[in-house]
RODO-2510 file (C-alpha; in nm, 4 decimals, decimal comma):
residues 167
     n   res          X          Y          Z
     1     x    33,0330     3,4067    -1,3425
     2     x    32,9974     3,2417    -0,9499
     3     x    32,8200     3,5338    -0,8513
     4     x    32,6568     3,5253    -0,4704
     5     x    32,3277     3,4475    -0,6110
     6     x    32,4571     3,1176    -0,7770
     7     x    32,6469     3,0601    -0,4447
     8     x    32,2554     3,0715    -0,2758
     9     x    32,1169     2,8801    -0,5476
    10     x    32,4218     2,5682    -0,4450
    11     x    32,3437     2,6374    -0,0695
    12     x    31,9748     2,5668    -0,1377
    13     x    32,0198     2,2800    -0,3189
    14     x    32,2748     2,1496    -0,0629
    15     x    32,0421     2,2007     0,1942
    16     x    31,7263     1,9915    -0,0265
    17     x    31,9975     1,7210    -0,0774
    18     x    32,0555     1,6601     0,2919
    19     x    31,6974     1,6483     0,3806
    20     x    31,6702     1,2764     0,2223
    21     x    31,9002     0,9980     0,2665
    22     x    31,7702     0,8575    -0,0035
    23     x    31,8782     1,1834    -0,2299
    24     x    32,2203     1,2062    -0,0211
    25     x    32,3176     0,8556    -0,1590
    26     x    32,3795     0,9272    -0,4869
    27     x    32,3589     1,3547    -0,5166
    28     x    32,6463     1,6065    -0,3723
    29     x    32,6841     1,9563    -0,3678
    30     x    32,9789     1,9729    -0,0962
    31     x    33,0602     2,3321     0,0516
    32     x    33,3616     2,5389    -0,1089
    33     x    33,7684     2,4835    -0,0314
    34     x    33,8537     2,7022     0,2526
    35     x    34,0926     2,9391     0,0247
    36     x    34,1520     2,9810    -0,3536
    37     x    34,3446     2,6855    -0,4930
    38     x    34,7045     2,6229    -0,6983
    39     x    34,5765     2,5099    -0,9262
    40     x    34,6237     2,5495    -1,3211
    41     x    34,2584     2,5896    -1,4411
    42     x    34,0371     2,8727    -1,5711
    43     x    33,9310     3,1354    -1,3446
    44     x    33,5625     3,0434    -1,3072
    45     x    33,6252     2,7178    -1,1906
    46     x    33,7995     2,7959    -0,9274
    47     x    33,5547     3,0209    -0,8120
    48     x    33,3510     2,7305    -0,8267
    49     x    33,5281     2,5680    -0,5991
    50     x    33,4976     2,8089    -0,3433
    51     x    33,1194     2,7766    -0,3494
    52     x    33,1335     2,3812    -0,3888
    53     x    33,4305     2,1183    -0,3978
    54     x    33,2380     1,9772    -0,7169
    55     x    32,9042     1,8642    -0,7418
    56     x    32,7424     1,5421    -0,8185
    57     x    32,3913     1,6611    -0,9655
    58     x    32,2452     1,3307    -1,1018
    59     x    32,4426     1,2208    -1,4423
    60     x    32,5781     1,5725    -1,4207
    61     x    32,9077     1,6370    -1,2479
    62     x    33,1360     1,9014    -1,1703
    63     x    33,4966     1,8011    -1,0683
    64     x    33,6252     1,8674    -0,7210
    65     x    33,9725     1,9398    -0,6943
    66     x    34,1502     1,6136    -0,6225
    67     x    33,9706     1,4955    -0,9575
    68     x    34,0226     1,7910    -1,1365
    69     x    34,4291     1,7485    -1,0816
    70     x    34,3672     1,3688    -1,2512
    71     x    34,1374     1,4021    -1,4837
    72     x    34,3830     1,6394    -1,7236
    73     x    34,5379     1,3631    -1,8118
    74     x    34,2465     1,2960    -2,0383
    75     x    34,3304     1,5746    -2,2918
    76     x    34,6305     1,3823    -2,4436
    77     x    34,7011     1,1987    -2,8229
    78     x    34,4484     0,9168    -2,8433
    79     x    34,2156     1,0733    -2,5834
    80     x    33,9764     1,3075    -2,5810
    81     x    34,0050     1,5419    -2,9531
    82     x    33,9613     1,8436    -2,8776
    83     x    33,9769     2,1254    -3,2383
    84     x    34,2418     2,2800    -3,1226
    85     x    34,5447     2,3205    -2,9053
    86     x    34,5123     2,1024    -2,6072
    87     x    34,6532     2,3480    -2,3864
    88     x    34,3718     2,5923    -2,4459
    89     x    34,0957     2,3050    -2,2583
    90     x    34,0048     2,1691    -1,8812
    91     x    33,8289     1,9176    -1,8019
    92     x    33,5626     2,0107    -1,5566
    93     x    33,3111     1,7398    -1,5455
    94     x    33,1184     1,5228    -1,7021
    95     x    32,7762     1,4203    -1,8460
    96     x    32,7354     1,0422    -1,7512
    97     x    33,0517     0,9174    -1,8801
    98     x    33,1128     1,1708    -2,1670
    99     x    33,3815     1,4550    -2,0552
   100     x    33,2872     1,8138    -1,9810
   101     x    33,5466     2,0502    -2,1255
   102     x    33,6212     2,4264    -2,0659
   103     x    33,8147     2,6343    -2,3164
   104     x    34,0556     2,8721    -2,0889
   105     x    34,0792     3,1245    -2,3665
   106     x    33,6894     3,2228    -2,3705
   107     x    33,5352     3,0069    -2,0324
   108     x    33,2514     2,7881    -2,2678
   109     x    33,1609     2,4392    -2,1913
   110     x    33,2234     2,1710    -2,4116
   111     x    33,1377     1,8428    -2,3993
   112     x    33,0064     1,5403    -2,6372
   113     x    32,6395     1,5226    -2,6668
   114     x    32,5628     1,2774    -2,8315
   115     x    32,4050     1,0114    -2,5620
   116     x    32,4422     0,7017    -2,8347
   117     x    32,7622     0,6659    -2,8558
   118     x    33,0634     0,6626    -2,6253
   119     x    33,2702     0,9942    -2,6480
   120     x    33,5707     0,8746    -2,7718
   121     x    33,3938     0,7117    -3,0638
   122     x    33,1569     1,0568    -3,1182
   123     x    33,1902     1,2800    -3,4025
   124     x    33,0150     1,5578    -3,1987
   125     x    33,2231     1,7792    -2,9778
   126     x    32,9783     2,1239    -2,9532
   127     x    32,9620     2,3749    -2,7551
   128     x    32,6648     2,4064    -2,4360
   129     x    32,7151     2,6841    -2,2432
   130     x    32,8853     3,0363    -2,2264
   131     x    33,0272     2,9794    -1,9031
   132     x    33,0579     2,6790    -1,6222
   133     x    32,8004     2,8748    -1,3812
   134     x    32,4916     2,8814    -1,6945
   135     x    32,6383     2,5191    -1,7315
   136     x    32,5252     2,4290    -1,3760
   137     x    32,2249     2,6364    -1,3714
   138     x    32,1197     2,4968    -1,7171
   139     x    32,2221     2,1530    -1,7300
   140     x    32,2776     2,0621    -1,3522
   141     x    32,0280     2,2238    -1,1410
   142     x    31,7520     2,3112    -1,4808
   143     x    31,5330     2,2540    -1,7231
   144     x    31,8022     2,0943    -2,0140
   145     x    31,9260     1,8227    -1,7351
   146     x    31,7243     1,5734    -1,9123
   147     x    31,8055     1,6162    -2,2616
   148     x    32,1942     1,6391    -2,2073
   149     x    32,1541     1,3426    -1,9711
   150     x    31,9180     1,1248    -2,2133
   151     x    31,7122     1,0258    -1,8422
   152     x    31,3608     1,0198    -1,8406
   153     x    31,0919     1,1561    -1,5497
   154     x    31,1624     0,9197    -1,3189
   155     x    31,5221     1,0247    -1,2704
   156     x    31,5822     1,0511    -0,8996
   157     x    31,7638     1,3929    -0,9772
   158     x    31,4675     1,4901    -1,2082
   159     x    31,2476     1,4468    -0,9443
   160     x    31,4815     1,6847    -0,6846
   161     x    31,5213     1,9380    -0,9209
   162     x    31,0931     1,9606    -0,9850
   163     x    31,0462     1,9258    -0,6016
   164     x    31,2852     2,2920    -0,5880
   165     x    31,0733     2,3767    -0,8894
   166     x    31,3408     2,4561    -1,0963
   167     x    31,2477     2,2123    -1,3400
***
């Protein structure tokens, strides 16, 4: 759930990614859409999206709108297998290049862990989180960034994250 803490937790993260050019390069957190969008995609991410228009959080990413709208395209025969109906899945992000997935009918994250191997030639499709905002709070802006990632200590986004001590 987006609740007004997470949207504090974004804002302060926003705010430590502006403060270095050098973290600004690569890193985004961009402020929320002005109103709720038309768009077909679970509930939680568009919430999201009025607290950030995606997020670029190292080799984490969260979808902004524009690439949101595209990216469905990926859940098709001969793309991304998914266990079920393709209908019932949104692509939300991604871990480096591997997809990040949400399942409309119960809001968990998705995505293909294993760091190896490219996703479309992975046997492993698991589930991460509960929801998209324990997704970013876990995975993006915490302490499991670098073992969904496969990045080591020196990651520049590492390094943000243990400067805000969340890591």
């Amino acid at each position: 759930m987006i609740t007004g803490e997470f949207r504090q937790t974004l804002a302060r993260v926003r705010e430590a990614i502006h403060s270095s050019e050098e973290w600004s390069i690569f890193n985004s957190v961009p402020p929320g859409v002005s109103r709720r969008p038309e768009l077909d995609a679970p509930e939680e991410y568009l919430d999201f999206l009025l607290a950030a228009d995606g997020a670029v959080m190292g080799a984490v990413v969260v979808l902004d709108k524009r690439f949101a709208e595209k990216s469905q395209a990926l859940i098709s025969p001969g793309m991304v297998e998914v266990p079920e109906d393709p209908d019932n899945w949104f692509v939300v992000g991604k871990v480096n290049e591997n997809p990040v997935l949400v399942n409309r009918p119960d809001g968990s994250i998705w995505t293909y862990p294993d760091m190896l191997s490219s996703w479309w030639a992975s046997r492993r499709f698991e589930r991460v989180a509960d929801s998209l905002a324990e997704f970013v709070l876990e995975y993006g802006l915490g302490s499991c960034y670098l073992r969904i990632t496969g990045a080591t200590e020196s990651d520049q986004w590492w390094q943000l994250l243990r400067q805000l001590g969340v890591a």
